[in-house]
PLY file of the C-alpha trace (Angstrom):
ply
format ascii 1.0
element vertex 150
property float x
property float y
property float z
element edge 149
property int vertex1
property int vertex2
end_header
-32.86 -38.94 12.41
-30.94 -41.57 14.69
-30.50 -43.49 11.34
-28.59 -40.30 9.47
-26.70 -40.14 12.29
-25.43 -43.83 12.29
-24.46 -43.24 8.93
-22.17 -39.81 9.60
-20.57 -42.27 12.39
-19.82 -44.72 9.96
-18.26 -42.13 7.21
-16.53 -40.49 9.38
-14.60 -43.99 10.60
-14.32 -44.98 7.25
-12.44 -41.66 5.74
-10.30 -41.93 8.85
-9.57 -45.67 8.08
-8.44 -44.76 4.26
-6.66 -41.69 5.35
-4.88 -44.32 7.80
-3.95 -46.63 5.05
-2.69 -44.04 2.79
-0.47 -41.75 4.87
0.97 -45.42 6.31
1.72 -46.17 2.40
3.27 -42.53 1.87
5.44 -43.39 5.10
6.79 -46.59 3.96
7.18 -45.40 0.87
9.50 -42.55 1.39
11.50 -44.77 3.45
12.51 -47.42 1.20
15.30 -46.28 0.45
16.20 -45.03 4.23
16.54 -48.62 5.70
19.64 -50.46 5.55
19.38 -53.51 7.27
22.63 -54.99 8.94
24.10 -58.44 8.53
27.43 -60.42 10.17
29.82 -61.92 7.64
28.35 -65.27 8.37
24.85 -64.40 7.74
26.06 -62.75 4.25
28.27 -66.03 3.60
24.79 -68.33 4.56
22.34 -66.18 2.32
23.63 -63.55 -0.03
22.05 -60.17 -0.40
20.85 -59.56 -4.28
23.02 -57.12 -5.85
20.69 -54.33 -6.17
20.26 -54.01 -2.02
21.96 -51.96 0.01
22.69 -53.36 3.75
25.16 -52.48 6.32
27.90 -54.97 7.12
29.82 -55.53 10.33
32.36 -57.35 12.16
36.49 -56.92 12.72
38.80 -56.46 10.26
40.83 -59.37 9.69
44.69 -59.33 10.06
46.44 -58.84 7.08
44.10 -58.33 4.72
44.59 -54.70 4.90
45.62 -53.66 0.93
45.97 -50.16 -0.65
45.31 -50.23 -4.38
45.26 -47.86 -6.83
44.50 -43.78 -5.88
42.09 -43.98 -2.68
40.97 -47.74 -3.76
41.18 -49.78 -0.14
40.92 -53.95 -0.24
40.17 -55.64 3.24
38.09 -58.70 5.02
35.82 -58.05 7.79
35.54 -61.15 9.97
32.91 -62.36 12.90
34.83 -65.14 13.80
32.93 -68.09 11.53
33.16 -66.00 8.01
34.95 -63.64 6.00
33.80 -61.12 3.51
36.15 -59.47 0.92
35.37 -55.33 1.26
36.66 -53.12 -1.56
36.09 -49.41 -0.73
37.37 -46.18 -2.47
37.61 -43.23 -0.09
38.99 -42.02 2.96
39.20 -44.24 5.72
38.59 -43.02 9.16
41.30 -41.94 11.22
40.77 -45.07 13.35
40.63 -47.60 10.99
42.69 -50.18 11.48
42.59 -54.14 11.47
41.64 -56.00 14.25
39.46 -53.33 14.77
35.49 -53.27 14.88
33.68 -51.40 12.01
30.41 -51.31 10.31
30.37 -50.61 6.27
27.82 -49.29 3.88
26.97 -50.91 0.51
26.05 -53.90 -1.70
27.21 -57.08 -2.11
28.41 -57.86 -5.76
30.10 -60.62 -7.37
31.13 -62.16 -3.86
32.79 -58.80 -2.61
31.15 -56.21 -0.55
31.61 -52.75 -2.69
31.23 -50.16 0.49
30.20 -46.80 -0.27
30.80 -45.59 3.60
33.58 -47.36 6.34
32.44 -46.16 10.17
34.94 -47.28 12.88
35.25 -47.61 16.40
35.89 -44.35 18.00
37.46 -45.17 21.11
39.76 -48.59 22.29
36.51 -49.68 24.00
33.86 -48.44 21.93
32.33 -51.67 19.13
29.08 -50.97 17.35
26.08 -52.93 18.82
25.29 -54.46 15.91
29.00 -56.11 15.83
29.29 -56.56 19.37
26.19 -58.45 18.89
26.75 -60.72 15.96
30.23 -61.47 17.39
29.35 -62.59 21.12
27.07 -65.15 18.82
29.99 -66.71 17.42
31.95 -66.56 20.63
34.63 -64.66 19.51
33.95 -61.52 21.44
33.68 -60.45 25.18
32.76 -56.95 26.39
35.87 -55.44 27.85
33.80 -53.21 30.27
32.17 -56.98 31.58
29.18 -55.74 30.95
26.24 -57.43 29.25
24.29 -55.74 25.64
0 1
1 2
2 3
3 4
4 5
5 6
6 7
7 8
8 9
9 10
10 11
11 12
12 13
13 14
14 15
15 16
16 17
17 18
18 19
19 20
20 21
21 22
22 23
23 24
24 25
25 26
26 27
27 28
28 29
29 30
30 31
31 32
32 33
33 34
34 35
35 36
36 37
37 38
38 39
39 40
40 41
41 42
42 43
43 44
44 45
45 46
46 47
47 48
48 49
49 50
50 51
51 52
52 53
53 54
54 55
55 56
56 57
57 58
58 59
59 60
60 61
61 62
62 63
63 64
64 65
65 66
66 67
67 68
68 69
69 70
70 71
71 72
72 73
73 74
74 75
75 76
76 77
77 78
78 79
79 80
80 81
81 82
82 83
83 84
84 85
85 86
86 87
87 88
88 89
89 90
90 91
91 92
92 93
93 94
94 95
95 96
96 97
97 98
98 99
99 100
100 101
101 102
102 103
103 104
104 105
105 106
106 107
107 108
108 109
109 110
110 111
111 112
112 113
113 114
114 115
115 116
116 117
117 118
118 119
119 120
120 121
121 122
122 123
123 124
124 125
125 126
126 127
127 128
128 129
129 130
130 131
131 132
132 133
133 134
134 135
135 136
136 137
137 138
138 139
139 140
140 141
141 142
142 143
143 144
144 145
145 146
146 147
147 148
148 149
């Protein structure tokens, strides 16, 4: 009797341990695609993405480099201060988009230009994405306005 029940015990933990494994596989698995990581210019510049993944770049964009092409086709370089990266993006730009301003761009990295597929901006003349902020204070070129620290 004590022996069948040792047993059940030990079932029981090991269903629970391969229902584990499998709902943490169906997790990961409907997230691949959900996860964009982010990356300065500099750390794109150092180790380029493949092609194929999407990541989220961010930094200022740099002074002159602004160019309107053909229909809604936009040209710019986003900057961190040690790097540049050449953005081409067709769409609308935000309302505050402008260079010398902070923003954070979705999309790949092809043929040494980043082709964005979505331009956020800052929203406010304080406001600067985290992420930015962050890469940015590591290449010295920005201070918090506010004083404050991240």
């Amino acid at each position: 009797m004590r022996n069948l029940k040792k047993q059940r015990r030990i079932q029981v933990i090991a269903l629970a341990a391969v229902a584990l494994v499998i709902s943490t596989a169906l997790i990961g698995y409907a997230m691949r695609g959900g996860i964009n990581y982010f990356r300065a210019p500099s750390q794109v510049m150092a180790e380029p993405p493949s092609p194929t993944e999407v990541f989220r770049l961010g930094g200022l964009v740099e002074e002159g480099s602004l160019q309107r092409g053909q229909g809604q086709q936009i040209r710019f370089s986003v900057t961190d201060g040690g790097a540049s990266v050449p953005v081409v993006f067709d769409g609308v730009l935000p309302d505050l988009f402008d260079e010398n301003q902070g923003m954070i761009g979705t999309g790949r990295y092809v043929n040494g230009v980043f082709e964005a597929t979505e331009i956020l901006a800052k929203h406010d003349e304080t406001y600067m994405p985290k992420e930015v902020a962050d890469a940015l204070k590591e290449q010295g070129v920005y201070k918090d306005p506010k004083g404050k620290g991240s």
